[in-house]
MARNU-678539 format. One record per atom (N, C-alpha, C): residue in one letter; chain; z, y, x. Coordinates in steps of 0.1 Angstrom, whole numbers. Example, Ala and Ser with C-alpha at 12.3 -4.5 7.8 and 13.67 -1.06 7.14 Angstrom:
residues 2
 res chain     w     v     u
   a     A    78   -57   132
   a     A    78   -45   123
   a     A    78   -33   132
   s     A    71   -22   128
   s     A    71   -11   137
   s     A    79     0   129
***
This chain:
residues 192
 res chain     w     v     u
   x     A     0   165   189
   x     A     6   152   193
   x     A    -5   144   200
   x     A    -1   140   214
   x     A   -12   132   221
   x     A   -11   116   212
   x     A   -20   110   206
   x     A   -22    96   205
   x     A   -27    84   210
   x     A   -34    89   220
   x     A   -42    79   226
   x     A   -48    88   239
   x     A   -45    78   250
   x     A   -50    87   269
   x     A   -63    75   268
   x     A   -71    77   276
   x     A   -79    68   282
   x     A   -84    76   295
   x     A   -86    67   307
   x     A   -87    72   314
   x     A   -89    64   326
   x     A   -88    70   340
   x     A   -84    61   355
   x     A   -69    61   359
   x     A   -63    54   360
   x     A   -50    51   367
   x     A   -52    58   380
   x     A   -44    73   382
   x     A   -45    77   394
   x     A   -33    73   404
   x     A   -19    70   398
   x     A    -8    67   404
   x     A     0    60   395
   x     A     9    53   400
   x     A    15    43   396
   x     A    32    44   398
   x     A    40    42   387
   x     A    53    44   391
   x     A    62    36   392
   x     A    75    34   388
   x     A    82    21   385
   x     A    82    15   369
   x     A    78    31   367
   x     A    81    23   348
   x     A    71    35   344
   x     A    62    41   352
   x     A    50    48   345
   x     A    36    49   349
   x     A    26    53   351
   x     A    14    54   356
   x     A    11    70   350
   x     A    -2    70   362
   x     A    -5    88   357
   x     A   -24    85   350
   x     A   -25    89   342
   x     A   -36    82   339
   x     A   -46    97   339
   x     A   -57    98   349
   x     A   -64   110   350
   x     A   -77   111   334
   x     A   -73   122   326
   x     A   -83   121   315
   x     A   -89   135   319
   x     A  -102   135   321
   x     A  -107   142   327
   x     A  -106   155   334
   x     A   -98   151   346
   x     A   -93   162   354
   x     A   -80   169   348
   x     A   -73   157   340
   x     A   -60   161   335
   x     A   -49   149   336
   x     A   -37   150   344
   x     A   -32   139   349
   x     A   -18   138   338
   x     A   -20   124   330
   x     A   -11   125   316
   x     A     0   115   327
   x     A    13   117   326
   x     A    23   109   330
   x     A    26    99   321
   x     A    24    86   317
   x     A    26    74   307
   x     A    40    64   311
   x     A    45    68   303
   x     A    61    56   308
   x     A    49    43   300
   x     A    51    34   309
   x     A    49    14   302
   x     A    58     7   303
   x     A    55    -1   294
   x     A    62   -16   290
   x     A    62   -22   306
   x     A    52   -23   310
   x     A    46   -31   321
   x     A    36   -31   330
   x     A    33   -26   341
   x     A    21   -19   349
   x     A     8   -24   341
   x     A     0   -20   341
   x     A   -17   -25   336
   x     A   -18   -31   349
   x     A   -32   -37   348
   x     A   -38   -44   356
   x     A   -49   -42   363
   x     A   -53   -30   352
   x     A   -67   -28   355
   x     A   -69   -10   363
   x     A   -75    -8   367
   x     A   -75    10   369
   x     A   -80    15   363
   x     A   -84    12   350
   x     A   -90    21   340
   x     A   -83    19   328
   x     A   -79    27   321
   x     A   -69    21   309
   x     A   -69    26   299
   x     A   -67    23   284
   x     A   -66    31   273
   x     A   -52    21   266
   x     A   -48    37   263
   x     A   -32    36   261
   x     A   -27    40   246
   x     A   -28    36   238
   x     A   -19    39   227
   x     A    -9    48   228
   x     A    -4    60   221
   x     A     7    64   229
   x     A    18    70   217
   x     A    28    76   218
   x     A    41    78   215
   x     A    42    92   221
   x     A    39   104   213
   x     A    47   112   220
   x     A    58   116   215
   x     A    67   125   225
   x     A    84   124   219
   x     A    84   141   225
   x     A    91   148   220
   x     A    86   160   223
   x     A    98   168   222
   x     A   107   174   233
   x     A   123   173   228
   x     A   123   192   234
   x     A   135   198   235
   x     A   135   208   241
   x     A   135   208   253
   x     A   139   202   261
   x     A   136   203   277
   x     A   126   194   281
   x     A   123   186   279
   x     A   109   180   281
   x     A    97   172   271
   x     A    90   167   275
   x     A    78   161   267
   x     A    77   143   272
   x     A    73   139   267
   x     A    75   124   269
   x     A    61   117   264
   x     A    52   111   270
   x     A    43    99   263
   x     A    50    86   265
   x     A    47    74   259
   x     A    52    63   260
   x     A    34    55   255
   x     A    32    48   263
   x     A    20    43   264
   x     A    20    29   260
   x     A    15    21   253
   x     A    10     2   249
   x     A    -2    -1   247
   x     A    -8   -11   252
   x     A   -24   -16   255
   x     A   -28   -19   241
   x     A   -22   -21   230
   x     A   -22   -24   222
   x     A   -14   -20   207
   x     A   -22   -15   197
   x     A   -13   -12   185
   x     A     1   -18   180
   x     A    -5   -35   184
   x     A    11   -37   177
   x     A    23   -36   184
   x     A    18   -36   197
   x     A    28   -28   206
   x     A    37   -15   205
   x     A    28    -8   198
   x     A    31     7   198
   x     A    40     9   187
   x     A    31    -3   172
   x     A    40     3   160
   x     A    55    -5   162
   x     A    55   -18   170
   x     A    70   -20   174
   x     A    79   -13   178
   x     A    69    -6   189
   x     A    77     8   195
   x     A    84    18   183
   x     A    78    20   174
   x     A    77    31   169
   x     A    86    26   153
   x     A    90    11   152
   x     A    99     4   146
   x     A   113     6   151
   x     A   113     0   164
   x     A   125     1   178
   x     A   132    13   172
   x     A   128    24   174
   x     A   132    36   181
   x     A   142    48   163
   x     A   140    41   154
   x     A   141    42   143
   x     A   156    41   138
   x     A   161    29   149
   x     A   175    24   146
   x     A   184    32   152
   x     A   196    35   147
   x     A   208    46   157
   x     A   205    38   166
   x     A   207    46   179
   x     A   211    48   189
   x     A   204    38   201
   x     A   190    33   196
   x     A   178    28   199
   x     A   169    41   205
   x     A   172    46   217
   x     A   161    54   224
   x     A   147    49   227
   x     A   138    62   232
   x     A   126    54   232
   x     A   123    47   247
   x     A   137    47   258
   x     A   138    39   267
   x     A   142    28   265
   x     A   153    25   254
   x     A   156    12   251
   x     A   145     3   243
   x     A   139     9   240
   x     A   124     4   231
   x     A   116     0   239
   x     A   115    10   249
   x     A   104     8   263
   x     A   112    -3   272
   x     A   122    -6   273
   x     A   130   -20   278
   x     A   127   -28   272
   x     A   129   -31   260
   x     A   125   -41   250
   x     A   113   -48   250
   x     A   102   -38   251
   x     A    88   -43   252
   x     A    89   -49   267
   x     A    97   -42   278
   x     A    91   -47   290
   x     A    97   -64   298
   x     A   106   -68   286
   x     A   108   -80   286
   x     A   107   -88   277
   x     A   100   -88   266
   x     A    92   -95   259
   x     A    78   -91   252
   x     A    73  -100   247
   x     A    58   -93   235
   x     A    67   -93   228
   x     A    62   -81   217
   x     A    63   -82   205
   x     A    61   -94   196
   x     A    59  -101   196
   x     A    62  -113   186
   x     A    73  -124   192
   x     A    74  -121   206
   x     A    91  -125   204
   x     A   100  -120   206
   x     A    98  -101   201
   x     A   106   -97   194
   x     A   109   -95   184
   x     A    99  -100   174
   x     A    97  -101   161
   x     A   104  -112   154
   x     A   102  -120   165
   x     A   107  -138   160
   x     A   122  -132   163
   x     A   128  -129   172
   x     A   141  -127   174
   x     A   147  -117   162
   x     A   144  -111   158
   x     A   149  -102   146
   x     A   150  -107   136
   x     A   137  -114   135
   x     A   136  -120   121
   x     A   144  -135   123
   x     A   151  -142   130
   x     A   156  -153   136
   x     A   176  -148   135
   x     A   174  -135   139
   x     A   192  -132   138
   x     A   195  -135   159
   x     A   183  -133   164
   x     A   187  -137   181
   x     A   190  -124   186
   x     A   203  -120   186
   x     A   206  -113   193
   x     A   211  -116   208
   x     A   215  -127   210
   x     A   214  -128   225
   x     A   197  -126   232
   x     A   188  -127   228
   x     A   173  -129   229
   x     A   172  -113   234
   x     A   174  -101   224
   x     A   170   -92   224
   x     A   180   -80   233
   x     A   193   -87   235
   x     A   204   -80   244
   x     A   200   -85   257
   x     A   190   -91   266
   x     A   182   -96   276
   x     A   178   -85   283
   x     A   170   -69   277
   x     A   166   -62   279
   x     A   174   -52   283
   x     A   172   -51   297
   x     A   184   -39   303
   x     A   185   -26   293
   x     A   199   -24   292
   x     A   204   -14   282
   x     A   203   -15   270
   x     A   205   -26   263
   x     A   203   -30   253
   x     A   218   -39   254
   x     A   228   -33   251
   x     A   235   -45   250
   x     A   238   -50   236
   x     A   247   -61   237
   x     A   249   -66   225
   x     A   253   -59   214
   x     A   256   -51   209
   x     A   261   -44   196
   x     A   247   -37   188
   x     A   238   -33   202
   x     A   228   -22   202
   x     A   217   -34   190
   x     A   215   -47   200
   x     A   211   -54   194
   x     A   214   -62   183
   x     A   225   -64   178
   x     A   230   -64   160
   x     A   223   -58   153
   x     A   226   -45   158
   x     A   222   -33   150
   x     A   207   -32   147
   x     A   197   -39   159
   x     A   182   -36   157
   x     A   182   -46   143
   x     A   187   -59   146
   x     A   185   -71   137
   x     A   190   -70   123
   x     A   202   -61   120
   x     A   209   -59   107
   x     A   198   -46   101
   x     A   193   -38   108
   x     A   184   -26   102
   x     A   173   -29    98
   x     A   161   -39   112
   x     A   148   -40   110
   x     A   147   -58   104
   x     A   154   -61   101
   x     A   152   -78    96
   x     A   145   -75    88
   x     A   147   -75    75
   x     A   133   -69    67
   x     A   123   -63    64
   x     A   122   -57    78
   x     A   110   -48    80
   x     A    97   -57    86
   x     A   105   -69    92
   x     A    95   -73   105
   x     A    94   -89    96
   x     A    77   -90    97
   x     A    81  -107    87
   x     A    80  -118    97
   x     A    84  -128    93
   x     A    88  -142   102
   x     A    72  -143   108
   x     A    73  -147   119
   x     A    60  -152   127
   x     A    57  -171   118
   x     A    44  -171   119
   x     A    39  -186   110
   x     A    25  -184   107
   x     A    20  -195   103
   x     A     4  -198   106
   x     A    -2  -190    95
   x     A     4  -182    86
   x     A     2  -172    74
   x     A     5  -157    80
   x     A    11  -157    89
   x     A    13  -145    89
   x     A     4  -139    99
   x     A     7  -126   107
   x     A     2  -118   120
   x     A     5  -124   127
   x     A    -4  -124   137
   x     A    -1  -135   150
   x     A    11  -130   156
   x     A    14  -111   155
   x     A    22  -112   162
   x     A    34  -109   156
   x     A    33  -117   138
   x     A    46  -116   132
   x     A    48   -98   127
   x     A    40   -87   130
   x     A    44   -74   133
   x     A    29   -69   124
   x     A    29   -60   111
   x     A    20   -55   106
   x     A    10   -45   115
   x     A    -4   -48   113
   x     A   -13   -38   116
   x     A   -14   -25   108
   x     A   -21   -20   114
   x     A   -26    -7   106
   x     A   -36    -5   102
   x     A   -32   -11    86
   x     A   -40   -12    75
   x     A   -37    -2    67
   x     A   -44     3    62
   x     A   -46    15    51
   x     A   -40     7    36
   x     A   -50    -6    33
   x     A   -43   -12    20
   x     A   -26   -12    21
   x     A   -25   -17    30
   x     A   -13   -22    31
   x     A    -4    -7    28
   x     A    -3     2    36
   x     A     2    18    31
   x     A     0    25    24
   x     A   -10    17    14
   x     A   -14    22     1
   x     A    -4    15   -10
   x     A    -2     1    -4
   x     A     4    -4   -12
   x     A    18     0   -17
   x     A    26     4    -4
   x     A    36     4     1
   x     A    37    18    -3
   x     A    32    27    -7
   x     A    32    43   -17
   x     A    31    39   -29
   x     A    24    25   -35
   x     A    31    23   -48
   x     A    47    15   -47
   x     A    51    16   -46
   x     A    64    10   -42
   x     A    65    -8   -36
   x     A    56   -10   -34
   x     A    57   -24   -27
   x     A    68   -22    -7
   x     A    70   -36   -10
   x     A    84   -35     4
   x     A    65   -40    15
   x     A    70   -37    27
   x     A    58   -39    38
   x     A    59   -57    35
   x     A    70   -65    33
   x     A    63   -79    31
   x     A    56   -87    23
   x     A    63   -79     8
   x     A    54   -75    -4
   x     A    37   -69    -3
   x     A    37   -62     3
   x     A    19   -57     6
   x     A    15   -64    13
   x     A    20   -70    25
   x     A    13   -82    32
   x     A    13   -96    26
   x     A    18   -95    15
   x     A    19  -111     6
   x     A     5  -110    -5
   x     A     3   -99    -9
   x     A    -2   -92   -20
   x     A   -19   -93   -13
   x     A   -17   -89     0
   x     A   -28   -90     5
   x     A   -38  -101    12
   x     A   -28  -112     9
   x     A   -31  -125    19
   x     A   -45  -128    10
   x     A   -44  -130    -4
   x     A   -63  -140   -11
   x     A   -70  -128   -13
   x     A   -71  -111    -3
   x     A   -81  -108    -7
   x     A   -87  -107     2
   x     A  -105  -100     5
   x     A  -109   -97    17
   x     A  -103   -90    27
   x     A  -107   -93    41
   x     A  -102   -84    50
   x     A  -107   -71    52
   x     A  -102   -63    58
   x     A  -106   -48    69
   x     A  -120   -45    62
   x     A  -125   -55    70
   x     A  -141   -54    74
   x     A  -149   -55    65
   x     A  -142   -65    57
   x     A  -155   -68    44
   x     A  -156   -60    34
   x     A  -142   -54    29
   x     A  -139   -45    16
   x     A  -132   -28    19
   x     A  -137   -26    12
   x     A  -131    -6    18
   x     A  -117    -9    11
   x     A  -106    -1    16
   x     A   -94     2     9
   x     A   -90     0     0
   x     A   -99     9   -11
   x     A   -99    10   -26
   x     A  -102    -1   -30
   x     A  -113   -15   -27
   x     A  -111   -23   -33
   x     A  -104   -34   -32
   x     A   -98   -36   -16
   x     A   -89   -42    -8
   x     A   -73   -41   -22
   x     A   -71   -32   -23
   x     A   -62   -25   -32
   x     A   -59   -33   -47
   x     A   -74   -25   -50
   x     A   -73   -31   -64
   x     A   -75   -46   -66
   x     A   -80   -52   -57
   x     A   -79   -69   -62
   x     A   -66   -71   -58
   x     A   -57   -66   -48
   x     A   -46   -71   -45
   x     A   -36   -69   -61
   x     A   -36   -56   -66
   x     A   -28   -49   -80
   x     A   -35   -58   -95
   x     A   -45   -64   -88
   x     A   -52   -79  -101
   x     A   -45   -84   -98
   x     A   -44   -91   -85
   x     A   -38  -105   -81
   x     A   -22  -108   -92
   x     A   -16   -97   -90
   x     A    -3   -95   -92
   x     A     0   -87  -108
   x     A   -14   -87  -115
   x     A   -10   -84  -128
   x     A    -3   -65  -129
   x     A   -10   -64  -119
   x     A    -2   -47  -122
   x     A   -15   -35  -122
   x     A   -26   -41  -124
   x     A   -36   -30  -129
   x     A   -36   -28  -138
   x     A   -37    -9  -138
   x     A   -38    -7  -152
   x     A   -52     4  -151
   x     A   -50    15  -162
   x     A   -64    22  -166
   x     A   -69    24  -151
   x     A   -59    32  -144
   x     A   -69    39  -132
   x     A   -76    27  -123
   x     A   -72    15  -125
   x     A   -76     5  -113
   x     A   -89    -3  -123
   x     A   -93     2  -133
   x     A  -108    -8  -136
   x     A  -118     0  -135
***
């Protein structure tokens, strides 16, 4: 599974770029052309019997929205790749979590029913955008947080659980973890 191209923008398409990684030309469907000629791409591969597919985003939360999108019946990973290419993700996030389905039926091929359906499946997956949450309303990829979320916490639940402890950077996993399972009164022998 390809996860990540970095590279030079050798050609450019209507809805893809070919991104040369060293003397290897990956074909990238985007949200939205890059800007730059050098690019590193998050990616999506989709891997079917008659063809291969990358889907590329400049950015993680881009990707895991993708990779949220595409989850719902009858949500392809072109209708996903529409979705991104007329809004960010966090006002797609806001729209889900809001019940806007005219917002998200905006994105060619997306019509209205398709969009119910994103908002009735992913509403609780995606938490409200606000001065507490991810900027872009849309979880990173955090290890605590998927740790949490294998003891049975819901993804809003582990990001609630997570808010009074250290971040990423200051605490490893394991302890990211266990002050969160203090916080909440649910450590037991294995967590002292």
């Amino acid at each position: 599974m390809i996860a990540y191209v970095s590279g030079e923008v050798v050609a450019r398409g209507a809805d893809h770029v070919v991104v040369d990684v060293r003397g290897v030309g990956y074909k990238v469907f985007v949200p939205r052309q890059p800007s730059a000629d050098t690019v590193a791409l998050h990616t999506h591969h989709v891997v079917r019997d008659d063809a291969q597919h990358l889907f590329g985003f400049e950015t993680r939360d881009e990707l895991a929205l993708f990779e949220l999108l595409i989850t719902v019946s009858g949500v392809g990973p072109k209708a996903g790749l529409s979705l991104l290419s007329v809004s960010s993700p966090s006002a797609i996030a806001a729209a889900i979590a809001s019940g806007d389905a005219a917002a998200l039926a905006r994105a060619p091929g997306v019509g209205k029913k398709t969009a119910e359906r994103l908002i009735v499946d992913l509403k609780g997956k995606i938490a409200r955008t606000g001065p507490e949450r991810e900027p872009t309303g849309l979880l990173t990829e955090d290890e605590a947080v998927a740790a949490l979320q294998a003891l049975g916490y819901t993804t809003a639940e582990a990001v609630s659980a997570l808010r009074g402890v250290p971040p990423a950077g200051a605490a490893t996993t394991e302890e990211r973890v266990t002050s969160a399972l203090r916080a909440a009164g649910r450590v037991g022998v294995a967590g002292r």
